[in-house]
C-alpha positions as CSV (number, residue, x, y, z in Angstrom):
1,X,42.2,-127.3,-23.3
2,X,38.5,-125.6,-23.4
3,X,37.4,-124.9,-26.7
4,X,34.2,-123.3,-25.9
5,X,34.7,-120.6,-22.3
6,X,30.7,-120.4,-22.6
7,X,29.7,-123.8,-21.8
8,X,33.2,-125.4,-19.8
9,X,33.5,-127.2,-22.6
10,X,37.2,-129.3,-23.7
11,X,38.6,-130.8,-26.4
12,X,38.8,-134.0,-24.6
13,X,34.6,-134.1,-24.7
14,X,34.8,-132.8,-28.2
15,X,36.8,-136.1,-29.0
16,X,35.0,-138.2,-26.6
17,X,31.6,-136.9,-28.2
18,X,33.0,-137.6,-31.8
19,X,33.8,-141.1,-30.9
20,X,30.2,-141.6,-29.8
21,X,29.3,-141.3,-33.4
22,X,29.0,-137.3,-33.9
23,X,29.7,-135.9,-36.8
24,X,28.0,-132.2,-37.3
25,X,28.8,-129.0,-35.0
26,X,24.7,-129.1,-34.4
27,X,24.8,-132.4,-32.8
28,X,28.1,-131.4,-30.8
29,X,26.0,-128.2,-29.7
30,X,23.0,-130.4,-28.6
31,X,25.0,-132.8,-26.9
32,X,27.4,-130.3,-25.1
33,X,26.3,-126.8,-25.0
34,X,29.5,-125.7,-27.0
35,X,28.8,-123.0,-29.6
36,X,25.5,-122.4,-28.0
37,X,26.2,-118.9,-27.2
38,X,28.9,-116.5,-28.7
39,X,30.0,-119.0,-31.1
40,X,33.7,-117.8,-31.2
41,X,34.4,-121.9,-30.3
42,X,32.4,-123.3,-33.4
43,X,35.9,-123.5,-36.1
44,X,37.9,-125.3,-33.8
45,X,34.9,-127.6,-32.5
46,X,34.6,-128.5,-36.4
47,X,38.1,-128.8,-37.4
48,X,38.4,-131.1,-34.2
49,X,35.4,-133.2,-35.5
50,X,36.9,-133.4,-38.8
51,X,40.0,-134.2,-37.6
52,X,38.6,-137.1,-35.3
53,X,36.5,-138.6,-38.5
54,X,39.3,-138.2,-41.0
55,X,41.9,-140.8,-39.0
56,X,39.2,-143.2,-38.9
57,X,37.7,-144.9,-42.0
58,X,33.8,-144.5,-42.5
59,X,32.2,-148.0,-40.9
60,X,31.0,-150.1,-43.9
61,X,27.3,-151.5,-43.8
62,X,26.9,-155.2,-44.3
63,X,23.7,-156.0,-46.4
64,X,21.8,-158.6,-45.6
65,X,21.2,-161.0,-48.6
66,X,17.6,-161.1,-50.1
C-alpha cells in the first residue's frame, strides 16, 4: 500500500527501512522522500515505525571489560 502519494513511497520500504535500523520519521524522510512534501503520510509512517520497533526488543550492548 503507498503511504506517502508524493514520493511513491510503500509500507513495504517503510518496514524494510525500519529494519535497517531507522527509528525517527526524519530519518525515514531522508532516506525515502516520504513526508517530504504535503506531509499528510507522516502519522501512519510513524505509527508503522513504532509498530516495527515495538515487536522487536531494543538490541543490548555488550561492554567490553576494563
Amino acid at each position: 500500500m503507498y503511504v506517502c502519494v508524493c514520493h511513491g513511497v510503500t509500507d513495504s520500504q517503510i518496514r524494510r527501512a525500519a529494519e535497517e535500523g531507522v527509528r525517527e520519521v526524519h530519518e525515514l524522510t531522508m532516506r525515502t522522500g516520504a513526508g517530504a512534501s504535503c506531509g499528510s503520510c507522516l502519522e501512519l509512517a510513524a505509527q508503522l515505525l513504532d509498530e516495527h520497533h515495538a515487536s522487536r526488543p531494543l538490541p543490548l550492548q555488550v561492554l567490553r571489560a576494563a
